[in-house]
MARBA-3410 file (N, C-alpha, C, O; in Angstrom, 1 decimal):
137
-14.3,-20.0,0.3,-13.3,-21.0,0.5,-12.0,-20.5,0.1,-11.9,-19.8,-1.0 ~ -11.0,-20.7,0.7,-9.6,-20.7,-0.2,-8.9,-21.8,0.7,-9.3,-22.5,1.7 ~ -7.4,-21.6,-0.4,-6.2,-22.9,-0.6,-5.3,-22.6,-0.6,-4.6,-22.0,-1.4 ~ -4.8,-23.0,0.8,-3.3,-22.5,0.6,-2.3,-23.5,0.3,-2.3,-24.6,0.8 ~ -1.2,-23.1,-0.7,-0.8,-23.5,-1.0,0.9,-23.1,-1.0,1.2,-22.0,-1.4
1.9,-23.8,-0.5,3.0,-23.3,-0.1,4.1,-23.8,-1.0,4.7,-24.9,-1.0 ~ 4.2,-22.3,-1.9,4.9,-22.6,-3.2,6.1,-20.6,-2.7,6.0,-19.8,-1.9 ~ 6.7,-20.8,-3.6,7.8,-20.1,-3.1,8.5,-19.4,-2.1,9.3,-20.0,-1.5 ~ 8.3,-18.4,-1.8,9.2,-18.6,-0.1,8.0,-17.7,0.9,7.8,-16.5,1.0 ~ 7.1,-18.9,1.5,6.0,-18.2,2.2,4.9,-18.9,2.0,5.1,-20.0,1.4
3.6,-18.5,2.3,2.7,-18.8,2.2,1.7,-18.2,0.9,1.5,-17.0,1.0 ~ 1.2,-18.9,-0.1,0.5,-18.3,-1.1,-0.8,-18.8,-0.5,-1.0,-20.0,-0.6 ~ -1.6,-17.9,0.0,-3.5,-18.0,-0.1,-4.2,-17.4,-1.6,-4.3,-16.3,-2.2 ~ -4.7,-18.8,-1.9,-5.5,-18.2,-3.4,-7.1,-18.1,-3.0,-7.8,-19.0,-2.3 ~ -7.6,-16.7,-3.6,-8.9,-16.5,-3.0,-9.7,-16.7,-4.0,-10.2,-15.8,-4.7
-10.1,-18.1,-4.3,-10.7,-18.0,-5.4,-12.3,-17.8,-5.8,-13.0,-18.4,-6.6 ~ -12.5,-16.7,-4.8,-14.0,-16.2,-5.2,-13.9,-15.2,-4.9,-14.7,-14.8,-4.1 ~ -12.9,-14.3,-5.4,-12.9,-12.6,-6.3,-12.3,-13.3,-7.8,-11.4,-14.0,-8.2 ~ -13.6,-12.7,-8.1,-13.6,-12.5,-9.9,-12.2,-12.0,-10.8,-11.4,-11.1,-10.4 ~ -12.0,-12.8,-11.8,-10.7,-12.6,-12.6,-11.2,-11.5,-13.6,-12.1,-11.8,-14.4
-10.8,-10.6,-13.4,-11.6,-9.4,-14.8,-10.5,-9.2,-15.8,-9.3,-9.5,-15.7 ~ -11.4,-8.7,-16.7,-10.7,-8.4,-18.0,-10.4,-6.7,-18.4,-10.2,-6.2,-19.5 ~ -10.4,-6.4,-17.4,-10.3,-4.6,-18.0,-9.9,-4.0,-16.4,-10.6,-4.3,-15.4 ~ -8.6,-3.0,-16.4,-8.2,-2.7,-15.6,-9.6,-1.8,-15.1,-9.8,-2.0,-13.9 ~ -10.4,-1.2,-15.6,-12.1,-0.4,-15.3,-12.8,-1.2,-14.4,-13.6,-0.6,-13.6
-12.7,-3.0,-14.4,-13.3,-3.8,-13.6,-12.5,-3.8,-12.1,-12.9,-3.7,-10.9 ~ -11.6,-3.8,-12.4,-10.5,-3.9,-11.1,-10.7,-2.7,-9.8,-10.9,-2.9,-8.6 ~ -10.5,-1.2,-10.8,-10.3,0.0,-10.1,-11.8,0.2,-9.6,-11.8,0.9,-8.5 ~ -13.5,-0.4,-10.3,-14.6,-0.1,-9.4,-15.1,-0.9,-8.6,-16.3,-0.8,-8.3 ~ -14.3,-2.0,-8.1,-14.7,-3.4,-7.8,-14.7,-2.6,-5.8,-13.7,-2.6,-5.1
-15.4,-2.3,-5.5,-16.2,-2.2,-3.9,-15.5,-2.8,-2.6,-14.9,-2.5,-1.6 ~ -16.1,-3.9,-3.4,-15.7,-4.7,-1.8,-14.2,-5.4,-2.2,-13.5,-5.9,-1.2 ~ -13.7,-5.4,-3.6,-12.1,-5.4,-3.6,-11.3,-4.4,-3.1,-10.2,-4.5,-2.7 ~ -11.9,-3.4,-3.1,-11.5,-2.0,-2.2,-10.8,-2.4,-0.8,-9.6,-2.5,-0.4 ~ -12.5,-2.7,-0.3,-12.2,-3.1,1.2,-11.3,-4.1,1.8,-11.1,-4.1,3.0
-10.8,-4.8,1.0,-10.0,-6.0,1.6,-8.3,-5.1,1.3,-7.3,-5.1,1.9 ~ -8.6,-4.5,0.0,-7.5,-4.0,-0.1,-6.9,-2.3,0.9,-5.8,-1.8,1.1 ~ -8.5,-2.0,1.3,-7.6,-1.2,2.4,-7.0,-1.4,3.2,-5.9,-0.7,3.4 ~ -7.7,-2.8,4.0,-6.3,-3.7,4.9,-5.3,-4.1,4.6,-4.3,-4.3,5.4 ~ -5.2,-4.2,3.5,-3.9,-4.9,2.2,-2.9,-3.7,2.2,-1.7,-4.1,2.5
-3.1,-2.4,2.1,-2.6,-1.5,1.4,-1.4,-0.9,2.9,-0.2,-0.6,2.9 ~ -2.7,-0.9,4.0,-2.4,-0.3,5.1,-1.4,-1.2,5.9,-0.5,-0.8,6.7 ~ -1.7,-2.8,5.4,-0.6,-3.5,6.3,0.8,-3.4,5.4,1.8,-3.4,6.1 ~ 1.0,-3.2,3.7,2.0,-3.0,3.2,2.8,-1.8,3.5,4.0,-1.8,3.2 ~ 2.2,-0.9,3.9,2.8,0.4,4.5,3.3,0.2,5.5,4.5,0.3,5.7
2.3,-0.1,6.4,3.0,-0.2,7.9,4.3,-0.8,8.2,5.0,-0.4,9.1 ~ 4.6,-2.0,7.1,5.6,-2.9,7.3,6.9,-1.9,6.4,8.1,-1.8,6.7 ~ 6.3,-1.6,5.6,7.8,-0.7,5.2,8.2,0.5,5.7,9.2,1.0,5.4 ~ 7.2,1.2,6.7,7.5,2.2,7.8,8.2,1.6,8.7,9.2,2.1,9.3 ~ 7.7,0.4,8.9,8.2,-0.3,10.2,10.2,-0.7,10.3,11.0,-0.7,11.2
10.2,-1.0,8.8,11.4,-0.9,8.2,12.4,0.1,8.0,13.6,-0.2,8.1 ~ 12.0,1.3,7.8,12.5,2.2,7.8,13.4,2.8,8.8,14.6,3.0,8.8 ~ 12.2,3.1,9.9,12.4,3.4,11.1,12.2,2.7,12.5,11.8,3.0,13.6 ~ 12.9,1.2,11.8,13.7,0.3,12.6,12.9,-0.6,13.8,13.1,-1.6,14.6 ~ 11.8,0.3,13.4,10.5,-0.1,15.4,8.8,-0.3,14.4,8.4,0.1,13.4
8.3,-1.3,15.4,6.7,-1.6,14.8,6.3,-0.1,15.0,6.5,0.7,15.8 ~ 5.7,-0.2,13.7,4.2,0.7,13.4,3.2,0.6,12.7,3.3,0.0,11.6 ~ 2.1,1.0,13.1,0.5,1.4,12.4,0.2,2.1,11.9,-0.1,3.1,12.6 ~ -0.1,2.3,10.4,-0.2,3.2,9.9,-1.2,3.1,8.7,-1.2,2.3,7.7 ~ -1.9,4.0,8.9,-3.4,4.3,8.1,-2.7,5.2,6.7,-2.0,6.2,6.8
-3.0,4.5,5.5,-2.5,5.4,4.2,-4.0,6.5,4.4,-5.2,6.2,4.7 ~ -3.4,7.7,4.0,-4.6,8.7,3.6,-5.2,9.0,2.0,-4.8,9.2,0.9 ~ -6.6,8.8,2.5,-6.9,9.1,0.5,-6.4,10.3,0.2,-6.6,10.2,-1.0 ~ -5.9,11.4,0.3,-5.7,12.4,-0.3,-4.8,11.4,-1.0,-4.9,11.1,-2.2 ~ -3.7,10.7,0.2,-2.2,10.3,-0.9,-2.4,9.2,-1.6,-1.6,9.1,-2.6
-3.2,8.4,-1.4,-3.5,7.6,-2.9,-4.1,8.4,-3.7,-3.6,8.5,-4.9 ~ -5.0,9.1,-3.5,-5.5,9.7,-5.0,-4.7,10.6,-5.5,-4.9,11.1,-6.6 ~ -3.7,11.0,-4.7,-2.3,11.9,-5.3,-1.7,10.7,-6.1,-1.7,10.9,-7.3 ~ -1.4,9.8,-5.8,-0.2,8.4,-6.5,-1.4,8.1,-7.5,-0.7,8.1,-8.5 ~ -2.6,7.9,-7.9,-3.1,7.7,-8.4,-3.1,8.9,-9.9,-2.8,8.3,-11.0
-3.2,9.9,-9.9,-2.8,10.8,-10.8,-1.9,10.9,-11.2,-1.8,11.4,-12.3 ~ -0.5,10.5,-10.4,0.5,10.4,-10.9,0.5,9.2,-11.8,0.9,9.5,-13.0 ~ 0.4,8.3,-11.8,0.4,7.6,-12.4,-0.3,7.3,-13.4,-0.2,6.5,-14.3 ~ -1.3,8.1,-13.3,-2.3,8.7,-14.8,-3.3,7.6,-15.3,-3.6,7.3,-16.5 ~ -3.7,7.1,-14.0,-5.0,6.5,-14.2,-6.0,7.1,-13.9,-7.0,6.6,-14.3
-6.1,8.2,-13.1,-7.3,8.9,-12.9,-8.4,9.1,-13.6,-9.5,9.2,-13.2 ~ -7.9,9.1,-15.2,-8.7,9.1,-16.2,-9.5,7.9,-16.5,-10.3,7.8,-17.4 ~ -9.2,7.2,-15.8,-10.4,5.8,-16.0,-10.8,5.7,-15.6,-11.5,4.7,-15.8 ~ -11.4,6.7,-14.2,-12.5,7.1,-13.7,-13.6,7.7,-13.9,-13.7,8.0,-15.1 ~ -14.6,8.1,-12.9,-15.6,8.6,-13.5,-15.4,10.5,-13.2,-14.9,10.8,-12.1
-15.7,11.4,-14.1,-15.3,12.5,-14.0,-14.9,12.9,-12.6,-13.8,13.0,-12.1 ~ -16.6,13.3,-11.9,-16.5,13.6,-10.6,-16.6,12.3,-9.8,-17.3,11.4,-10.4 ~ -16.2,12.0,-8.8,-14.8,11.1,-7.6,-14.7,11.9,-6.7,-14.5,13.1,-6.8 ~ -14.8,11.3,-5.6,-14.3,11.7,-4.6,-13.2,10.9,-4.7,-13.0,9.9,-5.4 ~ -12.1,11.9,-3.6,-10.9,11.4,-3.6,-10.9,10.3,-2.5,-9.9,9.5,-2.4
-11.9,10.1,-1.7,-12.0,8.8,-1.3,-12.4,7.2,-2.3,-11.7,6.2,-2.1 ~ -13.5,7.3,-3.2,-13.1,6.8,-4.0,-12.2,6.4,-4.9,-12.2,5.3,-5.3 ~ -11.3,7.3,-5.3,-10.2,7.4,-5.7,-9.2,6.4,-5.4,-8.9,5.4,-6.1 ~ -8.8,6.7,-4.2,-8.4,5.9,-2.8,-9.0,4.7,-3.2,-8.2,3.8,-3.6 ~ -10.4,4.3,-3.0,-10.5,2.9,-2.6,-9.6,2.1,-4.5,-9.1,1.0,-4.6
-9.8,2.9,-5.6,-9.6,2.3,-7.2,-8.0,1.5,-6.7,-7.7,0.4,-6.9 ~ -7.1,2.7,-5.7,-5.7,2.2,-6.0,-5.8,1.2,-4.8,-5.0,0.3,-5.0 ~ -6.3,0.9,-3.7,-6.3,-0.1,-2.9,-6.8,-1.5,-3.5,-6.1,-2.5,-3.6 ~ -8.1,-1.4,-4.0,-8.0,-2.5,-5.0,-7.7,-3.2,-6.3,-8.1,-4.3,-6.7 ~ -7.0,-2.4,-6.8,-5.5,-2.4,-7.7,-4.7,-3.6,-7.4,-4.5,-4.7,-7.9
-4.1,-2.6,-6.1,-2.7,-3.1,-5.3,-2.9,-4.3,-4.7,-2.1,-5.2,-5.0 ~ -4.2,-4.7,-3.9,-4.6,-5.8,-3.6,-5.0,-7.1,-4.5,-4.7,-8.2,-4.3 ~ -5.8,-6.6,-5.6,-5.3,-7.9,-6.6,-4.8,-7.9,-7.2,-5.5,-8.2,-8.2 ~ -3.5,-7.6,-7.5,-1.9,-7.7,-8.1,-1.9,-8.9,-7.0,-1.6,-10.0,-7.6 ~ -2.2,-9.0,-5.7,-1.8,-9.8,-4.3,-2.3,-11.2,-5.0,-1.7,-12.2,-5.5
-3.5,-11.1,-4.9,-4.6,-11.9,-4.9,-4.3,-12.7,-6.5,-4.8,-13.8,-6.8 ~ -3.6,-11.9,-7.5,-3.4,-12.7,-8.7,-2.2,-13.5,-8.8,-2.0,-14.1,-9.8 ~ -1.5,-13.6,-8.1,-0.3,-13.7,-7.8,0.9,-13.4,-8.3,2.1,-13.8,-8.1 ~ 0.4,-12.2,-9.0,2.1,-11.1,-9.7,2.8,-10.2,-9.2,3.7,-9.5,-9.7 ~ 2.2,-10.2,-7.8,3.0,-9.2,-7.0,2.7,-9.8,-5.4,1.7,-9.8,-4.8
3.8,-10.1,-5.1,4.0,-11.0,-3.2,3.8,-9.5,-2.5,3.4,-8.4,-2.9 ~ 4.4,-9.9,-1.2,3.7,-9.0,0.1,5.0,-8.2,-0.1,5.0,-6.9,-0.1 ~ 6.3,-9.0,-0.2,7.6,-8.5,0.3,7.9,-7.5,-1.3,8.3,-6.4,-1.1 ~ 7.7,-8.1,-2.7,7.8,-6.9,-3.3,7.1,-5.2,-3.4,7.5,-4.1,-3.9 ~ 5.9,-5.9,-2.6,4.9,-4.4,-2.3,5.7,-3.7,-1.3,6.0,-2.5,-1.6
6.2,-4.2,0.1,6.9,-3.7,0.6,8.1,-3.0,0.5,8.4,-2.1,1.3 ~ 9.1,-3.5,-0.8,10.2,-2.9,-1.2,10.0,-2.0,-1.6,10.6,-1.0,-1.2 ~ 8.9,-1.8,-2.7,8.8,-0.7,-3.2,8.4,0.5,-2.8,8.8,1.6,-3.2 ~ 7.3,0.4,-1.7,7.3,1.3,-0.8,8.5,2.0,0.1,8.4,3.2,0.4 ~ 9.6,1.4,0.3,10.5,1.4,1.0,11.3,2.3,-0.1,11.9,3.2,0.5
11.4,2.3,-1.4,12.5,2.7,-1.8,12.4,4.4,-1.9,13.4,5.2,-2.1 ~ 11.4,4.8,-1.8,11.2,6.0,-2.2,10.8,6.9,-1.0,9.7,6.7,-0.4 ~ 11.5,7.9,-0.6,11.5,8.6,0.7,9.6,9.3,0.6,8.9,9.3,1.5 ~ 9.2,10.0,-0.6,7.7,10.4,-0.9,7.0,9.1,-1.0,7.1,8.1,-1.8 ~ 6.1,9.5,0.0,5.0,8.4,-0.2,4.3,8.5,-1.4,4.1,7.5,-2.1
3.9,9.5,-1.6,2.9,9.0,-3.2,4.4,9.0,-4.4,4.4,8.5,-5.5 ~ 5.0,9.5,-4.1,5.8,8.3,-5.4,5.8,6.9,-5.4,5.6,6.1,-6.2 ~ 6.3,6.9,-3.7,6.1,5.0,-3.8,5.2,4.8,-4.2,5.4,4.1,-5.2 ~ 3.7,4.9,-3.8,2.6,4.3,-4.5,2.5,4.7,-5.4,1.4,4.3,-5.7 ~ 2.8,5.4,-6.4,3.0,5.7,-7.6,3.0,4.3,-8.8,2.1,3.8,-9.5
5.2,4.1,-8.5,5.0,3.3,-8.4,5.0,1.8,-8.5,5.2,1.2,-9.6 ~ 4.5,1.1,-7.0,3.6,0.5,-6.8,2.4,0.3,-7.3,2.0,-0.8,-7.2 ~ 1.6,1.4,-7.8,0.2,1.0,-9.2,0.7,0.6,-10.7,0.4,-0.4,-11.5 ~ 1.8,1.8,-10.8,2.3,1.3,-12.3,2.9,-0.3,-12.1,2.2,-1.2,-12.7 ~ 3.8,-0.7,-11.5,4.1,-2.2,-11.3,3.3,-3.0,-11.2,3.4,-4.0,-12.0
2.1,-2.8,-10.2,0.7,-3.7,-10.3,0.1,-3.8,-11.6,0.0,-4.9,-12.2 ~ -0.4,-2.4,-12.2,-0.6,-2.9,-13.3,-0.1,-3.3,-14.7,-0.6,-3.8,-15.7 ~ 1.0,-3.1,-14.4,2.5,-3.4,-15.4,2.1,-5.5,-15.6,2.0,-6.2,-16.5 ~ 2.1,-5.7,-14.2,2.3,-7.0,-14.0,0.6,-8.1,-14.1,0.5,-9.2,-14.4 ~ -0.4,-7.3,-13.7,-1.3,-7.6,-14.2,-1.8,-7.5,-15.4,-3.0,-7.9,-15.5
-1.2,-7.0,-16.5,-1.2,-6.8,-17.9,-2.9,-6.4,-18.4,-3.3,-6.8,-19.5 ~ -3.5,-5.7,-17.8,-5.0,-5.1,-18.2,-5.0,-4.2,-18.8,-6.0,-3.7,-19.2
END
């Protein structure tokens, strides 16, 4: 089920059957938060590429480069030793995506921040530290 609800400039959908966790460790191994957040992640990119360079585009983030922005930002260590850097990948997509889903971070701030920084894993850099800055875990 969700509710949308149209409170500041746009549409807010609340999904209220993903779990509220208490530990940023719940967030980063949450699976199928992953999954929604790969669409999440990939449509916030696209639109700040799209930005950029003035014309629509599609664009698929690569795990090498989240699990690069991911070390930068020095969460890596809350993982499990050995990781694949696809898993890696999925910790910061569903991060980024419930920052969305909690509502402390909109679509258009995810996109700015992407925008601001010519290296992509800086921008997602970050874009994790802000997520989790603002989700306070």
């Amino acid at each position: 089920m969700y509710v949308v609800d149209k409170r500041r400039c746009g549409v807010n959908i609340v999904l209220d059957f993903v779990s509220k966790y208490e530990t940023l460790h719940e967030v980063l191994a949450d699976h199928k938060l992953a999954a929604l957040g790969d669409a999440y992640v990939n449509f916030l990119f696209s639109v700040a590429e799209s930005r950029k360079n003035r014309e629509p585009m599609g664009v698929r983030v690569d795990n090498n480069l989240l699990a690069l922005a991911l070390r930068k930002a020095g969460l890596r260590k809350l993982l499990r030793s050995r990781i694949s850097r696809h898993e890696q990948a999925d910790a910061v997509e569903a991060l980024i995506v419930y920052a969305w889903i909690r509502n402390v971070m909109t679509i258009e701030e995810g996109v700015e921040i992407l925008e601001q920084d010519r290296d992509a894993a800086e921008a997602f850099c970050s874009l994790i530290l802000i997520a989790k800055e603002k989700l306070s875990l």
